[in-house]
N, C-alpha and C positions, 0 to 999 in steps of 0.2 A: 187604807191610806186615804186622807181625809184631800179633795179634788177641789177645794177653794166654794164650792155651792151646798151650804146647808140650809133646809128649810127643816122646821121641828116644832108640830103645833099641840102640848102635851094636854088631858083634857084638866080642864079647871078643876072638875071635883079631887084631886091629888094634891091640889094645892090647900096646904093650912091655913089659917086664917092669924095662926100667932105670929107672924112676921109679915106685914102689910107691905114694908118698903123690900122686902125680898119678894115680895109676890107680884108687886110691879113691875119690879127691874125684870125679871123673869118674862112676863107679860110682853115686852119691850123686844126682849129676846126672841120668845118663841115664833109673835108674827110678823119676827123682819127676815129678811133674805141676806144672807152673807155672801159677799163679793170678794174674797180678801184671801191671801199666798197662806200654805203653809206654814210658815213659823208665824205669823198673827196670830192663827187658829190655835197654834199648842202652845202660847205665850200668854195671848189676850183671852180668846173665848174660852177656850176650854176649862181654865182657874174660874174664868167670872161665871161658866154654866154651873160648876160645882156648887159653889159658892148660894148661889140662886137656886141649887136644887138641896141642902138642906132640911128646909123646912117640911120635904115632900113627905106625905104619911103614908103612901104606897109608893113607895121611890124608892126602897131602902136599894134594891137589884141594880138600878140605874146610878144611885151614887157611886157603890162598890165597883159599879163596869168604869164609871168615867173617870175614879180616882188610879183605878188599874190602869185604868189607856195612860192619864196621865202621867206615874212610875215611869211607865213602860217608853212616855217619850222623851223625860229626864235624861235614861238611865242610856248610855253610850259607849260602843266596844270598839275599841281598835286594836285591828288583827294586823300585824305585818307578817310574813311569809315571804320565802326566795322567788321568784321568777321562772327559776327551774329548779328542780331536785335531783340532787345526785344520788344514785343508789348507792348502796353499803358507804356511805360516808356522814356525819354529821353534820345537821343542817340547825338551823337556829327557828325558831316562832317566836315571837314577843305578841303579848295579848295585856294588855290598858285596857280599863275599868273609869266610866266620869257619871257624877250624877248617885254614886250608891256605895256604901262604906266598903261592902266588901259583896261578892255574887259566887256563887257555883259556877265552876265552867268544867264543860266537858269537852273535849277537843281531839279528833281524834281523821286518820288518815286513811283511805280506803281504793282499794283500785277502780277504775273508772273505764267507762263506764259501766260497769257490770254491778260492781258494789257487793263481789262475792265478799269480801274476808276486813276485818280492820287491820292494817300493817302495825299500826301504834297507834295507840292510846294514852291519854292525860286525861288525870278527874283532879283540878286543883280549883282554891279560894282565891281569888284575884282581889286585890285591894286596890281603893283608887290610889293611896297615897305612892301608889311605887309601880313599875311597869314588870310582869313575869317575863320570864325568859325561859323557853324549853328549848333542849333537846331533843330531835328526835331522828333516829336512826333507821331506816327503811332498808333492808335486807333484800337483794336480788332474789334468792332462793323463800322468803314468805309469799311473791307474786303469784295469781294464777298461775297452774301449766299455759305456754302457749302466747303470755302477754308481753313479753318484747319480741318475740318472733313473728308476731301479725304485724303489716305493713300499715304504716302512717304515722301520725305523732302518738306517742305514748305520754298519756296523762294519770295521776291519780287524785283521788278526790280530800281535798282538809275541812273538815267540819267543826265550827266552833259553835256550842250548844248552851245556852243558859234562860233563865227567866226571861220570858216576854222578848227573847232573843235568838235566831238560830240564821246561819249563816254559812253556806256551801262554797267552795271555790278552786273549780280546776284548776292542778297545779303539772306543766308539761313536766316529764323525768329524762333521762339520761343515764343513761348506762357507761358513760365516760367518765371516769375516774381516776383520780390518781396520776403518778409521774413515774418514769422511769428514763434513769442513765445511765447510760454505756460507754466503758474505757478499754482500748487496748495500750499494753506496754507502751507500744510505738508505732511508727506510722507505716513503716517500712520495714518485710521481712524478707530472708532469704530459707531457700526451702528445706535447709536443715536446722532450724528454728523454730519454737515454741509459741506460740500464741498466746499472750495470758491476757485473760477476758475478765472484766470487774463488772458487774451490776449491782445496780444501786436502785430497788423499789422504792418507792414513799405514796405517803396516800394526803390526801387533800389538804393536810396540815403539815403537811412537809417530814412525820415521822416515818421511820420505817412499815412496811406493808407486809402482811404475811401472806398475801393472795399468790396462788399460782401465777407461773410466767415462766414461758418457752423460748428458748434461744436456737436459732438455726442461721447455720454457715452456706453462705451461699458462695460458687467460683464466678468466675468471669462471665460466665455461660447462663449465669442464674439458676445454677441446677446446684438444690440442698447435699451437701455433701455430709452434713451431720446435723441430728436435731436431738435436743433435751433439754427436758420439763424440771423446773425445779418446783418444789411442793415443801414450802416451809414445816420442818416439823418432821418431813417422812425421806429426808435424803440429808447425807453429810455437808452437803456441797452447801446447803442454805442455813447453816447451826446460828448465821450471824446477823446484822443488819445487811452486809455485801452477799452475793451470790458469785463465787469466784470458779473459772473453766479455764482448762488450759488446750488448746486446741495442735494438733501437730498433722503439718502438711504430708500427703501420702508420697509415694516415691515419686510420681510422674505428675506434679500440678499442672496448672493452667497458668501461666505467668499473667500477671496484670491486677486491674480490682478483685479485690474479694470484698464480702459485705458479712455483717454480723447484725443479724436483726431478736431484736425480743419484742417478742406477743404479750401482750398483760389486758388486764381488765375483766369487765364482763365476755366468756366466752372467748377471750385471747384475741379480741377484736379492734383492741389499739397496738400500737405500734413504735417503737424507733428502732434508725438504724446508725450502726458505726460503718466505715471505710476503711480498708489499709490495703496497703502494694504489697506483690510478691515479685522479687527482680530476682536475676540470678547472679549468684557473686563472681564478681570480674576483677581480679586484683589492679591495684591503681598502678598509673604507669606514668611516668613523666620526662622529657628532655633536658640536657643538659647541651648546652653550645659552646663549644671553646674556639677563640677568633686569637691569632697568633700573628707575627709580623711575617711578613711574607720571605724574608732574609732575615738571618741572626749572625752575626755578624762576632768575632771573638776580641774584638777590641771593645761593642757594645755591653757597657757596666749593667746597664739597667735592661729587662724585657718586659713588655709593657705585655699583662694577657687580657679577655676580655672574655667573662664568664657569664654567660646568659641561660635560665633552668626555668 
């Protein structure tokens, strides 16, 4: 990286004699001292050193370096990437090209800090005229053994690699994924009564999830009274996008809250929960008041009653 102070005194016999006004301005160059930012230097100097070294008859090495330096500080990549990464879910990279019709890029994801394994890989031609867009998908089960179970933040590594280009960038992960909802019938049961339980998995994009998830019934007490695992694909109960359970209270309950919780994600480490009553049936009861004249009298035509429920 060029620090704003160049001094560069080349020796005279390199210089031709067939370009005089190149030989001067060169001259001019070589024994002045440069004071001057960064982009002067890859704007102003560096075209006019080229330029001035031409004519050089043992130069050929030194034009080839400064015409490469120069490419190389044309030519500009923008990498976007998320913030965080979600595991087993689709994440997006957009990767922009400026300065060159089109580059090799190699772009690729790796655990960190270790850098045992690459998770995903991209070998694509990036063109300036239009911005790439990847996908790319990081799998829980490709990680090391052992890498979200060690304590602190978990990161992995995005590397985007091309000509005169390379570029590393910790990116933190997450093992939080996905949604899940939970319905019961109704809110209120009595203990000869069905429970019917609806789960509804979705993953990052709001479509159904085929990932494992565990439903367990808890009493009042907080003590699990029934627990099971649905496993897309190896049980009836999950054939669908819903996950449907019918739950029936035992002879002797716990009157009060009960609780219906599902496990989901990585290692069944998230979480919701539903709520409903169990009361016991009391049939309804209600009064009736009849208010009558205190004498009835056999000449009175009319009897006025007054009925209050």
């Amino acid at each position: 990286m060029f620090d704003g102070k160049l001094t560069w005194k080349p020796h005279v016999d390199d210089i031709s004699n067939r370009a005089p006004k190149r030989i001067r301005a060169f001259k001019r160059l070589a024994g002045a001292r440069w004071d001057c930012s960064t982009q002067t230097y890859h704007t102003f100097f560096l075209p006019l050193l080229i330029y001035c070294c031409k004519p050089l008859v043992a130069g050929k090495n030194l034009l080839n370096t400064l015409e490469k330096n120069l490419n190389s500080v044309l030519m500009t990549f923008y990498v976007v990437a998320p913030n965080t990464l979600r595991l087993d879910s689709d994440e997006t990279i957009a990767i922009a090209l400026e300065g060159k019709p089109v580059a090799l890029v190699h772009a690729y994801i790796q655990d960190y800090p270790g850098k045992i394994k690459n998770l995903t890989q991209i070998v694509s031609d990036v063109k300036s005229d239009a911005v790439d867009i990847f996908n790319v998908h990081v799998r829980s089960e490709d990680l090391p053994p052992n890498f979200l179970s060690t304590p602190g933040e978990k990161s992995v590594l995005l590397t985007v690699h091309s000509d005169n280009f390379h570029k590393e960038i910790p990116i933190p992960v997450s093992n939080k994924t996905g949604y899940v909802f939970i319905q019961t019938d109704k809110p209120i049961y009595t203990p000869n009564q069905l429970v019917h339980i609806r789960v509804i998995p979705l993953n990052e994009d709001a479509l159904p999830s085929n990932r494992p998830i565990k439903l367990q019934i808890k009493n009042p007490n907080g003590t699990t009274v029934e627990e099971t695992l649905f496993n897309k694909g190896k049980t009836s109960k999950f054939q669908t996008a819903f996950a449907r359970h019918m739950y029936k209270f035992p002879n002797f309950p716990i009157m009060g809250e009960w609780t219906a919780t599902v496990n989901y994600g990585y290692g069944l480490e998230q979480s919701t929960t539903v709520h409903f009553e169990l009361q016991e049936y009391v049939l309804p009861t209600f009064t009736v008041e009849l208010k009558t004249p205190e004498i009835i009298l056999e000449s009175d035509k009319d009897i006025v009653l007054t009925v209050n429920a």
